[in-house]
Structure formats: C-alpha cells, structure tokens
C-alpha positions as CSV (number, residue, x, y, z in Angstrom):
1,X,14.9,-11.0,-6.1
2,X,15.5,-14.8,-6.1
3,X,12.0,-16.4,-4.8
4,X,8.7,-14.8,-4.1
5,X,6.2,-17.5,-2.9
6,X,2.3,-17.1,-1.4
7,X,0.4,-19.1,0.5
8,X,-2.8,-18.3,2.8
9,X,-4.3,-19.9,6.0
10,X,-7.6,-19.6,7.4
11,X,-8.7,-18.0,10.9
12,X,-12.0,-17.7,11.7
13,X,-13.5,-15.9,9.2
14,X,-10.4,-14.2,8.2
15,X,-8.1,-15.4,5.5
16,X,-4.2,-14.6,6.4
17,X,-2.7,-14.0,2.7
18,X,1.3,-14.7,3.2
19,X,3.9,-13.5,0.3
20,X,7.7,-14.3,1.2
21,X,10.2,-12.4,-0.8
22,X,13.8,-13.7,-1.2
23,X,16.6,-11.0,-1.8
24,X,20.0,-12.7,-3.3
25,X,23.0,-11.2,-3.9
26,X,25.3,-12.6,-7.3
27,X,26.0,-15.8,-5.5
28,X,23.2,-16.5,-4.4
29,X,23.6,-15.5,-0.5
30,X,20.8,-13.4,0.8
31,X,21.2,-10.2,1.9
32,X,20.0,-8.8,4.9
33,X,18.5,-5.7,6.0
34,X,17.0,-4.6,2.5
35,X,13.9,-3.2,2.0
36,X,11.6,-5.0,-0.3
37,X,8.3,-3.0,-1.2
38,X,5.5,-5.1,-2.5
39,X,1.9,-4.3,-3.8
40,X,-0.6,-6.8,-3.7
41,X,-3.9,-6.7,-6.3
42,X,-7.0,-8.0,-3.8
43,X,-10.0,-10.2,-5.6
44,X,-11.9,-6.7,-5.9
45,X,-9.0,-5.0,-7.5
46,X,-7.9,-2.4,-4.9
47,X,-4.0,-2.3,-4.3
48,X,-2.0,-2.8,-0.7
49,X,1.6,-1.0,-0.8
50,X,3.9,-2.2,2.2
51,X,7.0,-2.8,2.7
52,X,9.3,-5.1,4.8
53,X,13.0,-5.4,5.7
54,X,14.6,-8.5,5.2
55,X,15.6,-10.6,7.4
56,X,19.6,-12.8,8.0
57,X,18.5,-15.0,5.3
58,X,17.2,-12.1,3.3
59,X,13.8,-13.0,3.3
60,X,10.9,-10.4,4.0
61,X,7.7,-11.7,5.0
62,X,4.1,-9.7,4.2
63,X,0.9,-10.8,6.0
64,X,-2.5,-9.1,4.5
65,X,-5.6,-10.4,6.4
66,X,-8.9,-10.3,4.4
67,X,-12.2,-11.7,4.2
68,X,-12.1,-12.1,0.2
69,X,-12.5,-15.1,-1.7
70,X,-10.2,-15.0,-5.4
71,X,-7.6,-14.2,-6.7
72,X,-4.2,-12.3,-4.9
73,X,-1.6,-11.1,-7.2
74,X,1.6,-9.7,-4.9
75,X,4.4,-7.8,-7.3
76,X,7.7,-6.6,-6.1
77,X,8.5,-3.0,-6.6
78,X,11.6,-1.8,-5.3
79,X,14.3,-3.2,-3.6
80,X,16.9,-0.6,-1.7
81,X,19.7,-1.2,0.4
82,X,22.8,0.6,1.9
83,X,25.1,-1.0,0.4
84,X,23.8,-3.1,-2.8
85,X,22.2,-1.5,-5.8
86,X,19.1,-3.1,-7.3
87,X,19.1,-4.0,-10.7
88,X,15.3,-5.6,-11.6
89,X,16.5,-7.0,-14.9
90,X,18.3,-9.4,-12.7
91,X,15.2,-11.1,-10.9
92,X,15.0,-14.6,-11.2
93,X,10.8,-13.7,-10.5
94,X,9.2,-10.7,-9.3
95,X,6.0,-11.8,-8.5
96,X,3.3,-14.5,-7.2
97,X,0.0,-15.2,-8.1
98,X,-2.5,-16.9,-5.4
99,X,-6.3,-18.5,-5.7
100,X,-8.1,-18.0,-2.3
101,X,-11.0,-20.4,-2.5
C-alpha cells in the first residue's frame, strides 16, 4: 500500500466519507485488479468492513455515507492478488484518519 487518503463531501444531510487506497508494486507501478479490504471506525465507534478491487492505476475507492459528525479512522487489512503476494511490512502507510465537522 503506497497512499491511503480521505476526504468527505456533503449531500443533503448526508456526509459521503471517501477513503482512496493506492496498491504499488516494488517500483512503484500500481497494480491492478487487487483486492484491498478496509475497515473504517465511525464517530460512535462501530466498525464498516468492505472491500474494493483496484482499479488500472491500482487505486480502490470506498464510499461510506453517514449522518455522523467526528472522527473516521479507515485501516487497511488485507491486500490479495493472483499474482502478487502482500507483504504489510512493506506499506509506505496503512491508514487515514479524517475529522467530519
């Protein structure tokens, strides 16, 4: 995992929490089709598991819609692929940390 980045936007009443997760191989190029699984700690503590398969530039993108104000903390998991082997130790960052208002 090379980048995981968060960002929200409002609709309505609704707040769409956005976590992007960046899969890199050892240079650097992102790998496609591997499947990132992310949990995500809500402002009132419970826990969203989902996952998402990366895209050609090896990013996945998660969208959680809520109506709570605070704090989101999104970790990455797991990472699997058919024909990569994930090694967490090499993670440049596993996880984001975001302040709703």
């Amino acid at each position: 995992v090379s980048a995981v980045e968060m960002w929200s936007s409002t609709t309505g009443r609704n707040f769409h929490v956005t976590t992007s997760v960046t899969v890199s191989d050892e240079n650097l190029d992102g790998v496609p089709a591997a499947t990132v699984d992310l949990v995500t700690m809500l402002p009132d503590g419970t826990m969203v598991d989902v996952s998402e398969v990366t895209g050609a530039d090896g990013t996945a993108t998660f969208i959680l819609k809520s109506k709570q104000t605070g704090s989101y903390v999104a970790s990455v998991t797991d990472v699997t692929h058919l024909s990569y082997s994930y090694d967490p130790s090499n993670n440049v960052e596993t996880g984001e940390a975001l302040e709703v208002p």
